[in-house]
Structures are given as C-alpha cells and as structure tokens.
Kinemage of the C-alpha trace (Angstrom):
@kinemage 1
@onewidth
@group {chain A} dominant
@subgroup {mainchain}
@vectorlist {calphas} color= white
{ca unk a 1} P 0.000 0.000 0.000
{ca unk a 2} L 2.602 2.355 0.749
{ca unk a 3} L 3.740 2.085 -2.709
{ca unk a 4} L 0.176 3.283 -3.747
{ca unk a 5} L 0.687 6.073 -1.583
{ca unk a 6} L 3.372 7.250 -3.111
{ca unk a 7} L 1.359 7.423 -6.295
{ca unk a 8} L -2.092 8.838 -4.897
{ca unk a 9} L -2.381 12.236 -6.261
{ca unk a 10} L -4.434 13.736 -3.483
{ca unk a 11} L -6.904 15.918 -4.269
{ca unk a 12} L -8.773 16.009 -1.066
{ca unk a 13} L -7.223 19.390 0.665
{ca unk a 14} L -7.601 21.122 -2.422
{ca unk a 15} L -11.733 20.055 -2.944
{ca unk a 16} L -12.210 20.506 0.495
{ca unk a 17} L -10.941 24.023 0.065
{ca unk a 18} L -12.873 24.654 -2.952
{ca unk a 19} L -15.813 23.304 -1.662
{ca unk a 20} L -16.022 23.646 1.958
{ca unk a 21} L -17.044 20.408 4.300
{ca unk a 22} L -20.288 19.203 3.131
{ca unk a 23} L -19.309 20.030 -0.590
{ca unk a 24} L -16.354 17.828 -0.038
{ca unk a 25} L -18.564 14.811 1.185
{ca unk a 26} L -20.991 15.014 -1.418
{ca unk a 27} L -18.464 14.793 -3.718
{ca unk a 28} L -16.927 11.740 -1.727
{ca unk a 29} L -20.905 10.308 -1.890
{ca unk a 30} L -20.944 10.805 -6.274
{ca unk a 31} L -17.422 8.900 -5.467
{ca unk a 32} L -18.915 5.755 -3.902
{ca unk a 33} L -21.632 5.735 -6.130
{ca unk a 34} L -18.873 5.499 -9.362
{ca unk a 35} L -17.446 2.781 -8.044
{ca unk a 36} L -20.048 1.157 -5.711
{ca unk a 37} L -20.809 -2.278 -7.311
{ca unk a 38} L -24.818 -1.366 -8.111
{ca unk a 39} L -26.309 -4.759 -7.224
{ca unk a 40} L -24.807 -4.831 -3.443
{ca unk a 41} L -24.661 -0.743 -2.735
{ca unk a 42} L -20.509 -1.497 -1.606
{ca unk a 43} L -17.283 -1.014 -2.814
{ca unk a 44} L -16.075 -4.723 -3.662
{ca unk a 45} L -12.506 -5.469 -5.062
{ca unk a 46} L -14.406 -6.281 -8.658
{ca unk a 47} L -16.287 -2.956 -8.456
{ca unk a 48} L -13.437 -1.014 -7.738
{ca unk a 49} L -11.210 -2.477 -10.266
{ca unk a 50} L -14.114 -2.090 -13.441
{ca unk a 51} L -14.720 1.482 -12.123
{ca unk a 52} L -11.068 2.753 -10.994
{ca unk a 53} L -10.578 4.504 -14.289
{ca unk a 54} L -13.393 6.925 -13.915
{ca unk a 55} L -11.361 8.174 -10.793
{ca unk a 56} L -7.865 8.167 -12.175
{ca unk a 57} L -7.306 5.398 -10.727
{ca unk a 58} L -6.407 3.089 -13.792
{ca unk a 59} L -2.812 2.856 -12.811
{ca unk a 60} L -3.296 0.858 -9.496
{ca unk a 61} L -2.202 -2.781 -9.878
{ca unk a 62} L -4.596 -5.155 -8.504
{ca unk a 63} L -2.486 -5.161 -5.094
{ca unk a 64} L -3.014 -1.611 -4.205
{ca unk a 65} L -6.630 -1.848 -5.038
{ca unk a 66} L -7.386 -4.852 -2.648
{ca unk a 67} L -5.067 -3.017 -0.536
{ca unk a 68} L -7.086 -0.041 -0.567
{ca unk a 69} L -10.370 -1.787 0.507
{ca unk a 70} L -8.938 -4.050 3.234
{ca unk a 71} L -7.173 -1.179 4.480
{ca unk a 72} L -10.804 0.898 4.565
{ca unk a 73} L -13.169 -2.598 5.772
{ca unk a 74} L -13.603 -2.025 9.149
{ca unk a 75} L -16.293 -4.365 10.023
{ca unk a 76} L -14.803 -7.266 7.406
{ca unk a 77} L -16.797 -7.785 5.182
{ca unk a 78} L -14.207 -7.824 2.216
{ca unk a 79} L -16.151 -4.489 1.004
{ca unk a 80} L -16.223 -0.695 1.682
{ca unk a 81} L -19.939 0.959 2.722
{ca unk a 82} L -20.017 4.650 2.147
{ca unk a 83} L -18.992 5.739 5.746
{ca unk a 84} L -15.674 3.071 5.282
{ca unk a 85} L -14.989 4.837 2.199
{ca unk a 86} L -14.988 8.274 3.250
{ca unk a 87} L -12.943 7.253 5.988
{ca unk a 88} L -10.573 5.861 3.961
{ca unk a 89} L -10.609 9.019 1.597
{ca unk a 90} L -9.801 10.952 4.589
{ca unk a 91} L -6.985 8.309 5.808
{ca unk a 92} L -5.245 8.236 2.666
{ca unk a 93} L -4.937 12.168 2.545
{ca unk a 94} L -2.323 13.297 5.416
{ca unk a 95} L -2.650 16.701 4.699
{ca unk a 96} L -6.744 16.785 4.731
{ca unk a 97} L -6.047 14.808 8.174
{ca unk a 98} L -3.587 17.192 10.001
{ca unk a 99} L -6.296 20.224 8.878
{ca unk a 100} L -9.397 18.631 9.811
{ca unk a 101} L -7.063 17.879 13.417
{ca unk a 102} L -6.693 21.601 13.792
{ca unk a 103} L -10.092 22.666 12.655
{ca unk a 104} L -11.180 20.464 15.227
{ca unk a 105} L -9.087 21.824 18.044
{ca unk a 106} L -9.768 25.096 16.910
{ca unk a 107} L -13.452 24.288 17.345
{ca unk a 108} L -13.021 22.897 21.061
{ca unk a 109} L -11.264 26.060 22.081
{ca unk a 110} L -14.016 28.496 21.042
{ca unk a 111} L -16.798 26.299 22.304
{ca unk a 112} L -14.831 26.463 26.172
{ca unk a 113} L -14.413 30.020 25.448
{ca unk a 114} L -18.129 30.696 24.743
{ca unk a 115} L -20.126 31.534 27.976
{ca unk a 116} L -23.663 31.971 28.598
C-alpha cells in the first residue's frame, strides 16, 4: 500500500478548500456511487477495479486496489460501505487529516471560550 501512496495524487485538501465540508462529502458520496458495485450498494474489489478509471485510478495494480479496501473494511466484510470509504478518503490524505485535526481543536477552544 505504501507504494500506492506514493502514487495517490491527493486531491482532497484542495476540494475541500474549494468546496467547503459538506461540498467535499458530497463529492466523496458521487465517489462511492462510481465505483459502488450497483447490485450490493458497496465497494467490492471487482467494483473497484471495473470502475477505478473513472477516478484516475487506472494505474493501481490489482495489489493496491485490494489493498485499498482491506485497508478501509472495518467491520470485514471484504467491502467498503459509504462511511468506510470516506474514511478511507480521509486516511489516505495526510494533509486533509492534520487540517481537519486543527479545525477540530480550533473548534473545542471556542466552544470552552463561549459563555452563557
């Protein structure tokens, strides 16, 4: 996987700028739904693989793409339901991670600075 990594042109930082939060996740949503396989509503290895392309994701051996949804199946069932897949999104995008970490904190500290 980390070879995949390597590869991953992330996007993410740059849409969620562009978009703001909930633009970002629907746009992570119409992203499941490409590559969703259509008769069980998941992500499966075969989905992923016929679909990969319409992502730019053509040039991902067959490794990185069962990597990609063990790595994101958190309840193991060899496939990725939307929520998995936006969490892996988010996993595979450091930079997305370390500002959603400081929006975060930056929330916490004006909620215990608001008073009543």
């Amino acid at each position: 996987m980390d070879s995949r990594k390597s590869n991953f042109n992330d996007l993410l930082p740059f849409m969620a700028e562009k978009l703001g939060g909930v633009g970002l996740i629907d746009e992570l949503c119409k992203g499941f739904e490409l590559l969703m396989d259509r008769n069980k509503g998941v992500i499966t290895f075969e989905s992923l693989k016929k679909n990969s392309a319409l992502l730019g994701l053509q040039d991902l051996s067959d490794d990185d793409l069962r990597c990609m949804v063990k790595e994101g199946d958190f309840d193991g069932d060899g496939a990725l339901n939307q929520m998995e897949f936006c969490v892996l999104m988010f996993r595979l995008s450091p930079e997305l991670m370390e500002e959603s970490q400081f929006l975060l904190d930056e929330a916490l500290h004006q909620d215990s600075d608001f008073t009543l």
